[in-house]
Structures are given as C-alpha cells and as structure tokens.
PAMITI-467361 format. One record per residue: x, y, z of N, C-alpha, C in turn. Coordinates in nm, 2 decimals. Layout:
REM PAMITI-467361
+--------+--------+--------+--------+--------+--------+--------+--------+--------+
:    n_X :    n_Y :    n_Z :   ca_X :   ca_Y :   ca_Z :    c_X :    c_Y :    c_Z :
+--------+--------+--------+--------+--------+--------+--------+--------+--------+
:      X :      Y :      Z :      X :      Y :      Z :      X :      Y :      Z :
...
+--------+--------+--------+--------+--------+--------+--------+--------+--------+
***
This chain:
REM PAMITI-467361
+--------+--------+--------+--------+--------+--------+--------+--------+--------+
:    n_X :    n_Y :    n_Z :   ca_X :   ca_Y :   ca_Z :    c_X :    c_Y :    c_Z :
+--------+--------+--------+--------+--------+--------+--------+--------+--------+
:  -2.27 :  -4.33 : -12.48 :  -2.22 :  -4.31 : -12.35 :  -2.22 :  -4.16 : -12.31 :
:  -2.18 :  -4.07 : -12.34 :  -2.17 :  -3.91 : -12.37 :  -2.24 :  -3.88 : -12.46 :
:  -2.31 :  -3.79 : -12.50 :  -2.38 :  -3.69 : -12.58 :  -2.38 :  -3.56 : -12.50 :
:  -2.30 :  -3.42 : -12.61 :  -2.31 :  -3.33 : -12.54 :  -2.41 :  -3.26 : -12.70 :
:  -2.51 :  -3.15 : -12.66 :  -2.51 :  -3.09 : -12.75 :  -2.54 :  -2.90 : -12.71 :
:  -2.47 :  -2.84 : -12.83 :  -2.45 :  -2.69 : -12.79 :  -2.44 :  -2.62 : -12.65 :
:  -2.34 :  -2.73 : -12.65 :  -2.20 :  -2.66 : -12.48 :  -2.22 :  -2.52 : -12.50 :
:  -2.24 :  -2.44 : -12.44 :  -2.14 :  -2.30 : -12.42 :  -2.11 :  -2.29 : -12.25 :
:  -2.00 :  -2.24 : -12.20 :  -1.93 :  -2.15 : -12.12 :  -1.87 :  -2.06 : -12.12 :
:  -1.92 :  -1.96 : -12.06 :  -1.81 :  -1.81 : -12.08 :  -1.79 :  -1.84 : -11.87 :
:  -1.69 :  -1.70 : -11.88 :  -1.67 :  -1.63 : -11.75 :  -1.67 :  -1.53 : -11.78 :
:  -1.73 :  -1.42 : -11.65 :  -1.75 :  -1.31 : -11.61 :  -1.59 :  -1.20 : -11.65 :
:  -1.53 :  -1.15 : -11.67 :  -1.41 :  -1.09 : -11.68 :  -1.43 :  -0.93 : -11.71 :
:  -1.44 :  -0.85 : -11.55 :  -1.46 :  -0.75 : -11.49 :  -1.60 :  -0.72 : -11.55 :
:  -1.63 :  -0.63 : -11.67 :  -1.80 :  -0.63 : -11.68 :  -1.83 :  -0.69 : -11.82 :
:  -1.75 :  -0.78 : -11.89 :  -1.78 :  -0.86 : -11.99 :  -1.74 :  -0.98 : -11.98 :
:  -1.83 :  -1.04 : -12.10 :  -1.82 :  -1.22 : -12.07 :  -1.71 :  -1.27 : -12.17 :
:  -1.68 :  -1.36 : -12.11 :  -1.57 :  -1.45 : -12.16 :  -1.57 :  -1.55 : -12.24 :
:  -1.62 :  -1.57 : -12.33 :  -1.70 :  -1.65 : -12.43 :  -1.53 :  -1.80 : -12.40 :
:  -1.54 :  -1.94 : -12.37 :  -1.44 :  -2.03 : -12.34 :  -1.51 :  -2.15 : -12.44 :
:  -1.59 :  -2.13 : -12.38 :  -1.72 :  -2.28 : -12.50 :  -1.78 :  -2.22 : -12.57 :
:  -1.80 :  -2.25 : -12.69 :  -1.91 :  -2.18 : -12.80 :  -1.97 :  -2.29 : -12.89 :
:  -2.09 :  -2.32 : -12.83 :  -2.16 :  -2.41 : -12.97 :  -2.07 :  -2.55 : -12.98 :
:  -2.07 :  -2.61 : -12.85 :  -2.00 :  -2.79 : -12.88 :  -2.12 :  -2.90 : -12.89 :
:  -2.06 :  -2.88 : -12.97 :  -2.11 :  -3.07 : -13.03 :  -2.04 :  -3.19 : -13.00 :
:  -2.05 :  -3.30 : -12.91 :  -1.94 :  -3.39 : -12.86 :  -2.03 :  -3.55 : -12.84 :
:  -1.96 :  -3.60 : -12.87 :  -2.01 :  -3.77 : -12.82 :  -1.88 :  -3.85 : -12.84 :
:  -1.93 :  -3.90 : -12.75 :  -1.84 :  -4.04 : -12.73 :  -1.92 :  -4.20 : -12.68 :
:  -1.85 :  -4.31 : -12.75 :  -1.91 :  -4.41 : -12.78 :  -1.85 :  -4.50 : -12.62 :
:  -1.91 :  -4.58 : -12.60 :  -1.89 :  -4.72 : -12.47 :  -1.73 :  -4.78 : -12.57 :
:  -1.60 :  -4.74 : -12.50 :  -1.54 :  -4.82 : -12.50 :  -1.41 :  -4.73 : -12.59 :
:  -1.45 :  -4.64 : -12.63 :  -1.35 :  -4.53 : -12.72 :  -1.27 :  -4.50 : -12.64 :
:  -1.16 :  -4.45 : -12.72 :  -1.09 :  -4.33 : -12.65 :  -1.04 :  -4.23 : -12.73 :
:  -1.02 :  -4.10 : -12.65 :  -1.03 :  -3.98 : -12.70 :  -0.95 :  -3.86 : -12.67 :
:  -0.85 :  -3.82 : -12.72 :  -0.82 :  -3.74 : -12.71 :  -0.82 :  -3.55 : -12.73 :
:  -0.84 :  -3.48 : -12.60 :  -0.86 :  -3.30 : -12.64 :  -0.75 :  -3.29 : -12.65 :
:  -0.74 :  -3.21 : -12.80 :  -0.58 :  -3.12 : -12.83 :  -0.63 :  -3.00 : -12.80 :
:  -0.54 :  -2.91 : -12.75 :  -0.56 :  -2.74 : -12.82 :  -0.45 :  -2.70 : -12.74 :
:  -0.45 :  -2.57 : -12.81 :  -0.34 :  -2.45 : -12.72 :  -0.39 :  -2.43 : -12.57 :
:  -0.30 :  -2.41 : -12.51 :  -0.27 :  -2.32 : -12.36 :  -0.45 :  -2.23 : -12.37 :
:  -0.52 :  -2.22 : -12.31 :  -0.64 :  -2.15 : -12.28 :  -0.74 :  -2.17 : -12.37 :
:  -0.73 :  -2.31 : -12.44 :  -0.82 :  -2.27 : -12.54 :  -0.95 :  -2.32 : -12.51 :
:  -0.94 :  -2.38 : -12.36 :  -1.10 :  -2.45 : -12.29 :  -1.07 :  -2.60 : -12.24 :
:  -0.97 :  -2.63 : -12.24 :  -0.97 :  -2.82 : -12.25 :  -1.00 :  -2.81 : -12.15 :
:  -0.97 :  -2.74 : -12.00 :  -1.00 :  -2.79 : -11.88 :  -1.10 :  -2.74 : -11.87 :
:  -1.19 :  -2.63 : -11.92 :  -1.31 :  -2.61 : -11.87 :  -1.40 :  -2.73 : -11.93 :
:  -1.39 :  -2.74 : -12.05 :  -1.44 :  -2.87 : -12.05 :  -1.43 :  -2.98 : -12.03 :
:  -1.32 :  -3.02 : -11.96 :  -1.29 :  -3.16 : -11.91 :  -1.37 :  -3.15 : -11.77 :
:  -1.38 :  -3.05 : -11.72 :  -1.46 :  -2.99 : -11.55 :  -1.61 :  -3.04 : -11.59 :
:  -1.67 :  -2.96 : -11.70 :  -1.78 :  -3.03 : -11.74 :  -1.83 :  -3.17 : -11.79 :
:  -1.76 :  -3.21 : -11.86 :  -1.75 :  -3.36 : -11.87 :  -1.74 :  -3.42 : -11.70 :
:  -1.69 :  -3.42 : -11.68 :  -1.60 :  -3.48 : -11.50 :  -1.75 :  -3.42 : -11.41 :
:  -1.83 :  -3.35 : -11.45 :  -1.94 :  -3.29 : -11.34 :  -1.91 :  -3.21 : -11.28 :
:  -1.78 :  -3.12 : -11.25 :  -1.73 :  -3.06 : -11.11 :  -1.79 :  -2.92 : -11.18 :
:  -1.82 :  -2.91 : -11.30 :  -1.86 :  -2.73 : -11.36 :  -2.00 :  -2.76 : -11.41 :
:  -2.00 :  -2.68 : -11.43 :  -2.20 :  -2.67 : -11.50 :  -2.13 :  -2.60 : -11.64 :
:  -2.24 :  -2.56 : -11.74 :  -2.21 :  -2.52 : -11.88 :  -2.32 :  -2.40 : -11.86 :
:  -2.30 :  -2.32 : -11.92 :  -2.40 :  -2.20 : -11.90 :  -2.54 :  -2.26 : -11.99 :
:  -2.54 :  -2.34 : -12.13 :  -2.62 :  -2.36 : -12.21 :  -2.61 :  -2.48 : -12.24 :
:  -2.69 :  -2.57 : -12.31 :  -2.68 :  -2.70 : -12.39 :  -2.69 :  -2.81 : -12.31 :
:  -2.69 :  -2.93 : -12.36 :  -2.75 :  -3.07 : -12.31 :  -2.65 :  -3.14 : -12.29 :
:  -2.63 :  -3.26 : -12.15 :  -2.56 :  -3.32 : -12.15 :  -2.59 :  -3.43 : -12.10 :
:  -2.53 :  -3.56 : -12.19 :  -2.62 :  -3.69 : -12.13 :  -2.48 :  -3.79 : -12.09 :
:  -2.50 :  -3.82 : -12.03 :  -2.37 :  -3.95 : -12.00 :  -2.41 :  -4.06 : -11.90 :
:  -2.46 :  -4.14 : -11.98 :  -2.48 :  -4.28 : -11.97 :  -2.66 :  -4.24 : -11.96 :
:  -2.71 :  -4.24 : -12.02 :  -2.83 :  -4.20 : -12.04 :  -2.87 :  -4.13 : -11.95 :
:  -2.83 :  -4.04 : -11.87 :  -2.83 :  -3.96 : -11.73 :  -2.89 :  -3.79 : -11.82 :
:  -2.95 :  -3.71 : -11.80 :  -2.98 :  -3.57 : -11.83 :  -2.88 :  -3.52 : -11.74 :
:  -2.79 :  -3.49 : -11.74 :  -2.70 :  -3.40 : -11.66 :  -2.70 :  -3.29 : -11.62 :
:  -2.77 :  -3.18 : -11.74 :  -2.80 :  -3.11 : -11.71 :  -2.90 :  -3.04 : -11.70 :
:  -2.97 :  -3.17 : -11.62 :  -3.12 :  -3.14 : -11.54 :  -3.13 :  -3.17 : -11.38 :
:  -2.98 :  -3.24 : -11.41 :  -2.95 :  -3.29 : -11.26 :  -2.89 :  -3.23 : -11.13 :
:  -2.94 :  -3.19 : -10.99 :  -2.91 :  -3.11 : -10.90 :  -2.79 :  -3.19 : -10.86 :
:  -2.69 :  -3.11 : -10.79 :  -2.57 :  -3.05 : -10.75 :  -2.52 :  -3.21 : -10.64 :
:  -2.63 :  -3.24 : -10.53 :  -2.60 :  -3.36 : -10.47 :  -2.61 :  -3.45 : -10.53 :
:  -2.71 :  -3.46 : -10.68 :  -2.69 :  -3.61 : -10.73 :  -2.51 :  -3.64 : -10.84 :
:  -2.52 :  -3.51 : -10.85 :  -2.37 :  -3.50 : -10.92 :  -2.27 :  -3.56 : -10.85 :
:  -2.27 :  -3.51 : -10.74 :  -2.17 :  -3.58 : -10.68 :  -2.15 :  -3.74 : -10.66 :
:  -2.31 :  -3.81 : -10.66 :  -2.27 :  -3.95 : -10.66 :  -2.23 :  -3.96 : -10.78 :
:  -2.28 :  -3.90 : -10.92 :  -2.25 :  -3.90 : -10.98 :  -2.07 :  -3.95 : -11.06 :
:  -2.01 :  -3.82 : -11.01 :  -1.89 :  -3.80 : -11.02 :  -1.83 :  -3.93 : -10.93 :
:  -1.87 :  -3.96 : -10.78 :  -1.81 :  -4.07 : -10.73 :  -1.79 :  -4.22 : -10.78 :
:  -1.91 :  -4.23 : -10.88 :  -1.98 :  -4.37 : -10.90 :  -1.89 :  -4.42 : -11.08 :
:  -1.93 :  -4.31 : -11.13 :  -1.90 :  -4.34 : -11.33 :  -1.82 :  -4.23 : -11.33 :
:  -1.75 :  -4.14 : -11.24 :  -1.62 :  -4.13 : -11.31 :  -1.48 :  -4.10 : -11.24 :
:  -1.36 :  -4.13 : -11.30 :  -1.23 :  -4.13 : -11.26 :  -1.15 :  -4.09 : -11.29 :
:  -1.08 :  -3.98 : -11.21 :  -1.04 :  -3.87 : -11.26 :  -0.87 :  -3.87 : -11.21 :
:  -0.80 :  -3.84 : -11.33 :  -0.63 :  -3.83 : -11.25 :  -0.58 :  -3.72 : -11.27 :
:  -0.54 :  -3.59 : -11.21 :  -0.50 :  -3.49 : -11.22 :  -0.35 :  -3.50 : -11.22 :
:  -0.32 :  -3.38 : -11.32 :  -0.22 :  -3.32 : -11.32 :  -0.07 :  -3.30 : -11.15 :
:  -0.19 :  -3.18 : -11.12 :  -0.13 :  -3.23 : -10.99 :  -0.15 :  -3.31 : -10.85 :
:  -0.22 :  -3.39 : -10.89 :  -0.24 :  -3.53 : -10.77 :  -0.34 :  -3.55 : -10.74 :
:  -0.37 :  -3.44 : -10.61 :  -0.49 :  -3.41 : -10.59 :  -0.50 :  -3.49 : -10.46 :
:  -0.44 :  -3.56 : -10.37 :  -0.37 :  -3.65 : -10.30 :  -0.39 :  -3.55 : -10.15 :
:  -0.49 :  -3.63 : -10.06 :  -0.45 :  -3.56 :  -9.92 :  -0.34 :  -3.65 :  -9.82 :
:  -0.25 :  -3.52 :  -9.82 :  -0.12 :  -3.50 :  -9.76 :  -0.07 :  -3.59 :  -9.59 :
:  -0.22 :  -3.58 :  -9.50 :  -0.21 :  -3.67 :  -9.41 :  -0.26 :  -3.82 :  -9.41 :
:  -0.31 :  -3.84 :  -9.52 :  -0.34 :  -3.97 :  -9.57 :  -0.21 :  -4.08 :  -9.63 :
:  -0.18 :  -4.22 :  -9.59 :  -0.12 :  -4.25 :  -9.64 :  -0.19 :  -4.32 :  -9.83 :
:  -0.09 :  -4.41 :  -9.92 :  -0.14 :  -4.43 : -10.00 :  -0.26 :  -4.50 : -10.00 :
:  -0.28 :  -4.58 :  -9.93 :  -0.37 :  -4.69 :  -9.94 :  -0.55 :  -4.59 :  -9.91 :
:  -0.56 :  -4.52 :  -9.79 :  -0.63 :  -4.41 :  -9.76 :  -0.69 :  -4.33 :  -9.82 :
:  -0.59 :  -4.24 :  -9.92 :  -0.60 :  -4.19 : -10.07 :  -0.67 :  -4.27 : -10.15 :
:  -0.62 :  -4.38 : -10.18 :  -0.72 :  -4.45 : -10.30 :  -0.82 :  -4.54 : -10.27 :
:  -0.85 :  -4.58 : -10.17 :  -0.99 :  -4.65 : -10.09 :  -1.10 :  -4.52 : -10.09 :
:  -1.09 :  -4.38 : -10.02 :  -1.15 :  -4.30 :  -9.98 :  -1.27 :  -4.29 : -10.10 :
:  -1.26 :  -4.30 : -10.20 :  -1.38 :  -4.29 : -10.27 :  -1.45 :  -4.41 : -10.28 :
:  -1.41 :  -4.52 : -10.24 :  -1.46 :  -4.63 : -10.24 :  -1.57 :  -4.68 : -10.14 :
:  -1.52 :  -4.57 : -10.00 :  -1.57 :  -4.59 :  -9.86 :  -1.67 :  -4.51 :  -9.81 :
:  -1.64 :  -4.40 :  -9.96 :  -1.74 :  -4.27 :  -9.94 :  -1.94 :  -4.32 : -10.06 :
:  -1.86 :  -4.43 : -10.14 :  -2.00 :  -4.54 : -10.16 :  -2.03 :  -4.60 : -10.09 :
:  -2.01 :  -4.65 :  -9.96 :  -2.07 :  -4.74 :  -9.92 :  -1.96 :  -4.87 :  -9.91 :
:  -1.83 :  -4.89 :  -9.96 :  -1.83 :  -5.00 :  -9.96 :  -1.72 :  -5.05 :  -9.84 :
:  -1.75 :  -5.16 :  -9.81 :  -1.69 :  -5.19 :  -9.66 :  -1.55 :  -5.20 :  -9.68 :
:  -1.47 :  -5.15 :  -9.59 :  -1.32 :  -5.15 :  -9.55 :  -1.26 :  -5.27 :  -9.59 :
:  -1.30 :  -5.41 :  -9.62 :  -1.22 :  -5.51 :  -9.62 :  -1.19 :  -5.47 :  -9.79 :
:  -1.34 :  -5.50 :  -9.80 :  -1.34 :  -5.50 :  -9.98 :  -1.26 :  -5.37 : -10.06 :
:  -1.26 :  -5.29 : -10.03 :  -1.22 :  -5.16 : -10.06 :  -1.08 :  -5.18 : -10.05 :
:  -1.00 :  -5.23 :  -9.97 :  -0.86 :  -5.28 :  -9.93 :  -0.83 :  -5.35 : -10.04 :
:  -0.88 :  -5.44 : -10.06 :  -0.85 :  -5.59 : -10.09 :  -0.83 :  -5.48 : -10.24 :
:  -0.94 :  -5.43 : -10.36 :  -0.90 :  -5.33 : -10.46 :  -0.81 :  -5.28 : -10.45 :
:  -0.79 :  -5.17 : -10.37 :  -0.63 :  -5.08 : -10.35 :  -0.54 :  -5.20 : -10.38 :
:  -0.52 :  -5.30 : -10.30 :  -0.40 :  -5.37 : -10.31 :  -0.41 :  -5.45 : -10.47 :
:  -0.46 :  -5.49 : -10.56 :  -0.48 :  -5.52 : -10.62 :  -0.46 :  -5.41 : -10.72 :
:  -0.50 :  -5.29 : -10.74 :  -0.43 :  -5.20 : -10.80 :  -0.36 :  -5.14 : -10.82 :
:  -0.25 :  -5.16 : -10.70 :  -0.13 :  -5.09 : -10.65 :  -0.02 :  -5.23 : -10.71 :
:  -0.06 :  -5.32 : -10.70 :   0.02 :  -5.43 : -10.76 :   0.03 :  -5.35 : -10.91 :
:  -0.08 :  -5.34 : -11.00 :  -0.06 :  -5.32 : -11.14 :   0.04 :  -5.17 : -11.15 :
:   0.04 :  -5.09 : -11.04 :   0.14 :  -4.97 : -11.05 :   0.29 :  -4.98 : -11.00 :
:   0.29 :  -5.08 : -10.92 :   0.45 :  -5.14 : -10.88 :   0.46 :  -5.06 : -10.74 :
:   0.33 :  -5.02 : -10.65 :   0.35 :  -4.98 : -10.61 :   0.32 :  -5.00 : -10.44 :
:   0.28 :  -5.13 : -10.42 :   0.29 :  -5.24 : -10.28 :   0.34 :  -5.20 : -10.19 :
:   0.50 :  -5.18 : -10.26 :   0.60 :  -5.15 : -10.11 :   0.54 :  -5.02 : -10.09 :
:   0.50 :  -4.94 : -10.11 :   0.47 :  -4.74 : -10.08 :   0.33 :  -4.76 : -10.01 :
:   0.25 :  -4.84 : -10.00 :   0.12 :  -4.86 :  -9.93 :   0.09 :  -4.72 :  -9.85 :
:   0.21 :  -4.82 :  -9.75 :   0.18 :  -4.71 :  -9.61 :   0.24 :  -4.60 :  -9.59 :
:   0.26 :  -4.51 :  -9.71 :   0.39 :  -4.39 :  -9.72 :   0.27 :  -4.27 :  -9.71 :
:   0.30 :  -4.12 :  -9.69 :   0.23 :  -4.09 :  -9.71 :   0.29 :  -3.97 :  -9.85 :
:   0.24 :  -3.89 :  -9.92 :   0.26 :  -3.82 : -10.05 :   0.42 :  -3.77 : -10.00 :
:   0.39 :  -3.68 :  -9.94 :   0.56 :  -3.65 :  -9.91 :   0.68 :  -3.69 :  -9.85 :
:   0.66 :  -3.84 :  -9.90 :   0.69 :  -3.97 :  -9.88 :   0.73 :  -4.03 : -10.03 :
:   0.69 :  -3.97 : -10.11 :   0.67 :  -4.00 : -10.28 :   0.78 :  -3.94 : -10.34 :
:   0.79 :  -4.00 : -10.46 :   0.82 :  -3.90 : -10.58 :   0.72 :  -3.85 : -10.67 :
:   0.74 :  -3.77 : -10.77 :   0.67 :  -3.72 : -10.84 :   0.55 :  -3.81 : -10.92 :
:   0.66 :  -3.91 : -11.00 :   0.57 :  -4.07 : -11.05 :   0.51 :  -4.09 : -10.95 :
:   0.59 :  -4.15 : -10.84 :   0.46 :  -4.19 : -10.75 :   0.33 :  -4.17 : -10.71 :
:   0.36 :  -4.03 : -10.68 :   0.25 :  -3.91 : -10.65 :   0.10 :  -3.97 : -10.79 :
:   0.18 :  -3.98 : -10.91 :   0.11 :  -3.96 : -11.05 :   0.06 :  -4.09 : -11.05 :
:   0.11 :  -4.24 : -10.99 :   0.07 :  -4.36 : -11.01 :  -0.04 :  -4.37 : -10.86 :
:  -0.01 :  -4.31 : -10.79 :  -0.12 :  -4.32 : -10.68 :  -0.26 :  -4.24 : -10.69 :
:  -0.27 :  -4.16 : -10.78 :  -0.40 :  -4.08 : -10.87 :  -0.43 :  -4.14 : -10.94 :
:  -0.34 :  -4.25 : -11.02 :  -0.40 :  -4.35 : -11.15 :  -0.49 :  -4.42 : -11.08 :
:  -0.46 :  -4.51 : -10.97 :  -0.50 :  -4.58 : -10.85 :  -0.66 :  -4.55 : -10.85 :
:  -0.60 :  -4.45 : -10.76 :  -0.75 :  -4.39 : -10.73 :  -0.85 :  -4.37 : -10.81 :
:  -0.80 :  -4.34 : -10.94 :  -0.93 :  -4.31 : -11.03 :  -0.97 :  -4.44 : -11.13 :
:  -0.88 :  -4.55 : -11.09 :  -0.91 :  -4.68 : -11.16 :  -0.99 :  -4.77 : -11.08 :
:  -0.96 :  -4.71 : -10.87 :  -1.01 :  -4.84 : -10.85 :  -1.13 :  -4.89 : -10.82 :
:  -1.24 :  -4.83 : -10.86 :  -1.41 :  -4.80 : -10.82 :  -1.41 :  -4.84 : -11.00 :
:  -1.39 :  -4.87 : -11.12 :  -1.42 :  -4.94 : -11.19 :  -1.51 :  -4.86 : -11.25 :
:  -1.45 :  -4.73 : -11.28 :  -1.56 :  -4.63 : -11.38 :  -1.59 :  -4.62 : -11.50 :
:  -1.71 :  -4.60 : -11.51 :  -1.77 :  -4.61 : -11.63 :  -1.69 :  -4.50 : -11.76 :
:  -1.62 :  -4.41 : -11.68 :  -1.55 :  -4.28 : -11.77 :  -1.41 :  -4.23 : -11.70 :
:  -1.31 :  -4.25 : -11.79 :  -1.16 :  -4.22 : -11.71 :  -1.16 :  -4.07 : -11.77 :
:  -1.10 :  -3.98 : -11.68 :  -1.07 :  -3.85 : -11.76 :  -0.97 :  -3.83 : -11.73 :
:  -0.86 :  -3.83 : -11.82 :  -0.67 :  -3.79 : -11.71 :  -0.63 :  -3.66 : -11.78 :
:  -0.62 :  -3.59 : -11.67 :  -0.54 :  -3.45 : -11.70 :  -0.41 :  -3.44 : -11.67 :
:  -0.33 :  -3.51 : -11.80 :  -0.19 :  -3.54 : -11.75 :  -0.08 :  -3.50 : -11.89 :
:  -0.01 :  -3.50 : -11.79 :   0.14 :  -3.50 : -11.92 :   0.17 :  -3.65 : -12.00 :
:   0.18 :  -3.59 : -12.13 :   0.18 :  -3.74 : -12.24 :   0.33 :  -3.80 : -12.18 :
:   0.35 :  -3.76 : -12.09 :   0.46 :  -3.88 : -12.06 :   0.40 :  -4.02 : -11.94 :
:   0.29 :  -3.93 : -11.86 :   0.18 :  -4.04 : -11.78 :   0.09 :  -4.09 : -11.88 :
:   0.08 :  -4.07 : -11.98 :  -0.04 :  -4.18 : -12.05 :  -0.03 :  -4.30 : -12.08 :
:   0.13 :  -4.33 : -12.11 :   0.14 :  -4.48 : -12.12 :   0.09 :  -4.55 : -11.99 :
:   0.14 :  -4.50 : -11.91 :   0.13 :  -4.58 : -11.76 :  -0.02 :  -4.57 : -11.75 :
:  -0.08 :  -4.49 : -11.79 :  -0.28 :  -4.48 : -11.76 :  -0.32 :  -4.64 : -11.88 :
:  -0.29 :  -4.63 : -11.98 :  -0.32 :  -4.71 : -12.10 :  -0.31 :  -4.83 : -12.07 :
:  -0.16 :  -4.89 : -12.03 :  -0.15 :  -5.04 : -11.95 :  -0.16 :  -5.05 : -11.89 :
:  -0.22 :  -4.98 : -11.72 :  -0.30 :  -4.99 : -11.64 :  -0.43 :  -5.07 : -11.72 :
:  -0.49 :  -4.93 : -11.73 :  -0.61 :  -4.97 : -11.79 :  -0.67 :  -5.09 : -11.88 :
:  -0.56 :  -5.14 : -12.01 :  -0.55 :  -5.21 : -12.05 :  -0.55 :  -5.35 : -11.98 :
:  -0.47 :  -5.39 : -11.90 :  -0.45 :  -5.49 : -11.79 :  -0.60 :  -5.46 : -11.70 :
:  -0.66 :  -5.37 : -11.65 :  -0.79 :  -5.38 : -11.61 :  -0.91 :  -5.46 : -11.70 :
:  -0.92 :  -5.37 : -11.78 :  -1.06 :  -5.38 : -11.88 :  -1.02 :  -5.54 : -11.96 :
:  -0.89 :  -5.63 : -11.93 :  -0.90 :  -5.79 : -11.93 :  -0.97 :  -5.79 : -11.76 :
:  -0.98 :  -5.73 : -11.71 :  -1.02 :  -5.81 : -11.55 :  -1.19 :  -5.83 : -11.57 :
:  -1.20 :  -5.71 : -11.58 :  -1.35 :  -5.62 : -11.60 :  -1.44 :  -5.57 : -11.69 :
:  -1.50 :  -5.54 : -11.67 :  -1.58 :  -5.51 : -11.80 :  -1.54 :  -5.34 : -11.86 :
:  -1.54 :  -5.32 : -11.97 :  -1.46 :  -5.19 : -12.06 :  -1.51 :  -5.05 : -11.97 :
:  -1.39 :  -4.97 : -11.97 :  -1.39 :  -4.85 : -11.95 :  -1.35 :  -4.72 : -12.05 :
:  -1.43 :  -4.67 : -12.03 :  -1.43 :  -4.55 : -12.13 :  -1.29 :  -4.44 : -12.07 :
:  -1.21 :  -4.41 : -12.18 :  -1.07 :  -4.35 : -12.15 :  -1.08 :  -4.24 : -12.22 :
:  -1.08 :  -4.10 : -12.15 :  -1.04 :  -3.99 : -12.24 :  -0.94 :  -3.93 : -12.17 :
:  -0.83 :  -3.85 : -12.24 :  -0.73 :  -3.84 : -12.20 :  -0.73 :  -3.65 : -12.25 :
:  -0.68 :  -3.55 : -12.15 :  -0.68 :  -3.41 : -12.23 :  -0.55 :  -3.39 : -12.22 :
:  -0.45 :  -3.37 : -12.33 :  -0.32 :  -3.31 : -12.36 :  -0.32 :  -3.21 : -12.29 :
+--------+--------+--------+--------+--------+--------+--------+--------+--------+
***
C-alpha cells in the first residue's frame, strides 16, 4: 500500500539547511496499523505532510497504492489527497461558517458526489460519533470533543484507502471504534496514527 524509499527533507534556516528527513526507509501493508513515536521536532509531522501529499520530500521514492507520487504534479495530488486519504488534525481544521454536516460532506461534494448521497454518509457517520443532535451547529457551537469527533467524520466519511490522525492518544480510541465499526461496513482501511 505505501512504499517510501530514501525520504530526505531539510528546510532552509537563514543560509543553511535543515536536515528533518535523512535516508527513510518506510512501508506499510493494506490493512496495518502504525504508529510515529518521537520527541517534539524530531519530523513526525513533516512526514506525516508527506505521507498525507500536502509536502513534497526533497529526495527519494514514494509509492502509495501503486501510484509514483513522486512523479506526480501538484493537481493530480490533490485528487489524490481527496480520494485515498483521510486526515484528522490536531486542531480541527473545521470551517467556522460551515455547520457540521457541510464540514464533513465538503470533500465528498468536491468528488463529484451528489448532495443526497453525500448527506445520507454524514448522517450515517455522525450516528457512529453520537453526534446527530450537533448536525446543524456550527464549530463555535462545539466543544472541544466535538470539534475532534467532527474531523473524525470528515476524514472517515469518503471511505479512504489511508487514515492519518494527528491527534492526542486520548482521541485514538474514539478514531479505532469508529473505524473499527466502519471497516465491518466496508471494505478495510489503512490506519496510521502520529503521537
């Protein structure tokens, strides 16, 4: 499902480079799950950005789902990213004049798929978050959980081929039995999770 080989990323930092990636070696199988440990700066989110498509790598090969990734221009990324993968952030990531339902359809509607169907998912995924009654709320309308189970939403409900959660190990259970209760609906999804 993933093959990375000899990742590097640095950044620029005033007139020398930042060495962040050095020589990664990474794969992951259909159906695993995986967790990044490390200290505070030691790369997990630059490379969870790379995995996720939103960063490029300065060097090395990336394949996910037999895709060359890093042969692939910038617009196909993005279907990319829309289609096979689903991403729950730390902090939400949630637009503010959108209510809940809006927030987690939007990538759905941004494939192609029609307003009923797209609905009919949200509601059906908002069931497995307990989260029904909040439909029509908007984020500052939430609590903090909430905020965190309406990201789960979103990045479960397009049925991706790769979950990436950038979360506190106190949201992973709630990603896990989501997921869990999904992947009985559907066909398996790949779960990595970065500490």
């Amino acid at each position: 499902m993933i093959t990375m080989k000899s990742i590097n990323k640095g950044y620029m930092l005033g007139e020398e480079r930042l060495p962040i990636l050095k020589d990664i070696h990474f794969s992951v199988d259909k159906g695993e799950y995986v967790a990044i440990l490390g200290p505070s700066g030691s790369g997990k989110t630059t490379f969870m950005n790379i995995l996720g498509c939103m960063d490029v790598m300065d060097s090395g090969e990336y394949y996910l789902d037999g895709m060359a990734i890093h042969e692939t221009k910038e617009d196909d990324l993005t279907d990319v990213r829309n289609r096979k993968i689903g991403f729950i952030f730390q902090n939400y990531q949630l637009i503010p004049t959108y209510n809940v339902m809006q927030n987690i359809i939007m990538p759905l509607l941004m494939r192609g798929m029609k307003h009923e169907e797209a609905e009919r998912r949200c509601i059906d995924t908002v069931e497995l978050l307990g989260l029904e009654h909040r439909i029509k709320h908007r984020p500052n309308e939430l609590s903090g959980g909430q905020k965190q189970r309406v990201s789960i939403a979103r990045a479960l409900v397009g049925n991706p081929a790769i979950l990436l959660a950038d979360v506190k190990w106190s949201m992973v259970l709630i990603v896990y039995c989501v997921y869990s209760v999904q992947k009985k609906r559907k066909k398996g999804t790949l779960y990595t999770i970065r500490a």
